[in-house]
N, C-alpha and C positions, 0 to 999 in steps of 0.2 A: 468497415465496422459501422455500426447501423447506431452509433449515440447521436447525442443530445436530443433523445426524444422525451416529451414531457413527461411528468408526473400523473397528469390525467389520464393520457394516451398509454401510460403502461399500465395505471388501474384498468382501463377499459380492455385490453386487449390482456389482460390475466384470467380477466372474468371469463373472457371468450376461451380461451382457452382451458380454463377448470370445467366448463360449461354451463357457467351462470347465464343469467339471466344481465344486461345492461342499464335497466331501468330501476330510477331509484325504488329502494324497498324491495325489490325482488330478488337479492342475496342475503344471505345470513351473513355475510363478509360486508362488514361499514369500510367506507372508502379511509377509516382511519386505522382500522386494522389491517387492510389491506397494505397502505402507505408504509406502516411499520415493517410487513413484510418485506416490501421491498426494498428498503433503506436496510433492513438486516442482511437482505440475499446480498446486496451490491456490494455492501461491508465486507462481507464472506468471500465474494467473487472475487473483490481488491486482494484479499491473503492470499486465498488459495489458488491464484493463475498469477503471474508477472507477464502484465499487459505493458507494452513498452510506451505507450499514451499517458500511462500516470509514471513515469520514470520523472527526477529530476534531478535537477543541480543548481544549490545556492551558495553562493559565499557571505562567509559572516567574520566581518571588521570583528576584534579583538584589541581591543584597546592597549597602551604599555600600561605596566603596572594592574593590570586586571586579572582576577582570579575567578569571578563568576560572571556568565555572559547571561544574556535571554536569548533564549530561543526564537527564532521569527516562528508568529505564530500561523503560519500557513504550514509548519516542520510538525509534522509528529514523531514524538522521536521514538516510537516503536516500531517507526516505517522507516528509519536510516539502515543504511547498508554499510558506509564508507564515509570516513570525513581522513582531509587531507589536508596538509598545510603546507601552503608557499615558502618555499627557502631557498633564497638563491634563484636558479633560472630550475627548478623543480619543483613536484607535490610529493612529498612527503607522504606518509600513512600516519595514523595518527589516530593510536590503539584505546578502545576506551576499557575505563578501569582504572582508580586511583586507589592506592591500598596504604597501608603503615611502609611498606618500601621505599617507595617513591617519596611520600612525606620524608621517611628520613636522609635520602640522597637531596631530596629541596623540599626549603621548607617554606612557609607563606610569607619570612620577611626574604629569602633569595630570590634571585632574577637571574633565568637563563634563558638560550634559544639553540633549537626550538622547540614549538610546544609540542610536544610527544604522547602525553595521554590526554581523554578527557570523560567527562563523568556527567549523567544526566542528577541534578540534583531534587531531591524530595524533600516536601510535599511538593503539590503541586504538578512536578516535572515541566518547570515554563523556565528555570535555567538550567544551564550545564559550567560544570567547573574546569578549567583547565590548569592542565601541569606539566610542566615548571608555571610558573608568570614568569612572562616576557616581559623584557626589558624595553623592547619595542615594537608599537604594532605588527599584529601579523592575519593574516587572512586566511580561512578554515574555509575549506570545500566541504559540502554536506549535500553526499548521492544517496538516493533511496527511491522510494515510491511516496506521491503525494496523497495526502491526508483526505478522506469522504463528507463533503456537507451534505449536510442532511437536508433530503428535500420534503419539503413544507405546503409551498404551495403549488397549485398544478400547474403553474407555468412554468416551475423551476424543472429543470435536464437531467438527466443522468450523464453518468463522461462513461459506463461501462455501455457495453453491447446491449441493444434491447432486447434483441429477443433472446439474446442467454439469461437475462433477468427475468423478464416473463416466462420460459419454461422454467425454470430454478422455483417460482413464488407456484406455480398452475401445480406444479410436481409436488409441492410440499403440500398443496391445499385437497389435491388427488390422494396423493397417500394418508393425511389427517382421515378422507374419506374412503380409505381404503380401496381406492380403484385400481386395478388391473396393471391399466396403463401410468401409472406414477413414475414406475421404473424406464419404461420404455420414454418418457421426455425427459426424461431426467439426463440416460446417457444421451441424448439427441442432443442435450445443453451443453454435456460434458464436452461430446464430439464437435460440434457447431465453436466452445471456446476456445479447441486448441487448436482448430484447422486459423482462425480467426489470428491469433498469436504467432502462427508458425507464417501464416503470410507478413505479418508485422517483422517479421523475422528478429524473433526473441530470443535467446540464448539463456536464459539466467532460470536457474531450476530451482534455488532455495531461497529460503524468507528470509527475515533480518535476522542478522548477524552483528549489531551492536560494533561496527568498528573492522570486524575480520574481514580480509577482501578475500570475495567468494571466486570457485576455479570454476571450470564450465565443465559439467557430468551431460554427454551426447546423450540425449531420448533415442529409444528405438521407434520407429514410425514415425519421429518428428524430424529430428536432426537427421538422422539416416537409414537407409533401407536395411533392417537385416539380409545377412547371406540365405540364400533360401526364398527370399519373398523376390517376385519379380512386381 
């Protein structure tokens, strides 16, 4: 996979491929609109494919007697798949969703183990609440896909594919200009990301799921050969 190529390096090579011009002032596209494009494509690219390169896993100390944690702020929590809790010589699952039920099975002066649900809390969304409170410390696993900085200046990287980003931004700037050929790099991006993922050997089809551990749905062409195709 073709990352960590600059920010300069992907303006430059977008132009080339919408068919711009490289020298300053000779595009209608400012290297600030451009920059925005591609911080939006990569954003996009992070949802809609599961690259196993931004996959992770953090554990997060939960203190006894704690009812609201912070989130490490490297977690986005729209990018969690799966949190899980140590008990015993096992990981738990560890469902999120706090409702009037559970408050009335425990409530904020009881203490049980272990912690079984938990809850991103608003504004904000920079903590999450868990339930029961534990009586004593316990440790949360939190699997998902890592969160996208924004790149700024040109020496800052991409962590996605460069050249599925550069057709993705050249395609959008082609089609805004109505060219022909929009569609055709377009799928060239789509097909270049999944051959990209399938050598990575990715397995994971859907997005977050807030908590629910996801099954594995086989792709035809990816995971295996239809009957019929040799």
């Amino acid at each position: 996979m073709r990352n960590g190529v600059t920010l300069a390096d992907l303006r430059k090579e977008t132009l080339i491929e919408a068919g711009f011009s490289t020298d300053a002032g000779h595009s209608v596209y400012s290297s600030e609109r451009i920059n925005q494009l591609i911080n939006r494509t990569q954003r996009r690219l992070g949802i809609t494919y599961d690259w196993p390169n931004m996959e992770f896993e953090e554990e997060v100390t939960v203190a006894a007697d704690t009812q609201f944690v912070n989130l490490p702020t490297d977690i986005n929590f729209t990018m969690i798949d799966t949190v899980d809790v140590s008990y015993g010589d096992d990981w738990i699952p560890v469902t999120h969703g706090i409702g009037s039920h559970e408050r009335s099975v425990y409530n904020s002066t009881q203490r049980a183990l272990p912690i079984m649900r938990w809850e991103i809390e608003a504004p904000g969304n920079t903590q999450f609440e868990v339930w029961p409170i534990a009586s004593t410390a316990q440790t949360l696993l939190f699997s998902g896909n890592k969160s996208f900085v924004v790149m700024t200046k040109d020496t800052d990287v991409c962590v996605l594919d460069a050249d599925v980003i550069v057709m993705n931004v050249a395609a959008l700037i082609l089609g805004r200009d109505q060219k022909a050929d929009a569609q055709i790099m377009l799928a060239q991006a789509d097909e270049l990301a999944r051959t990209i993922i399938k050598r990575q050997g990715s397995t994971k089809t859907t997005d977050v799921n807030l908590g629910r551990r996801k099954g594995r749905n086989l792709r035809p062409g990816i995971d295996y050969i239809p009957s019929g195709f040799v």
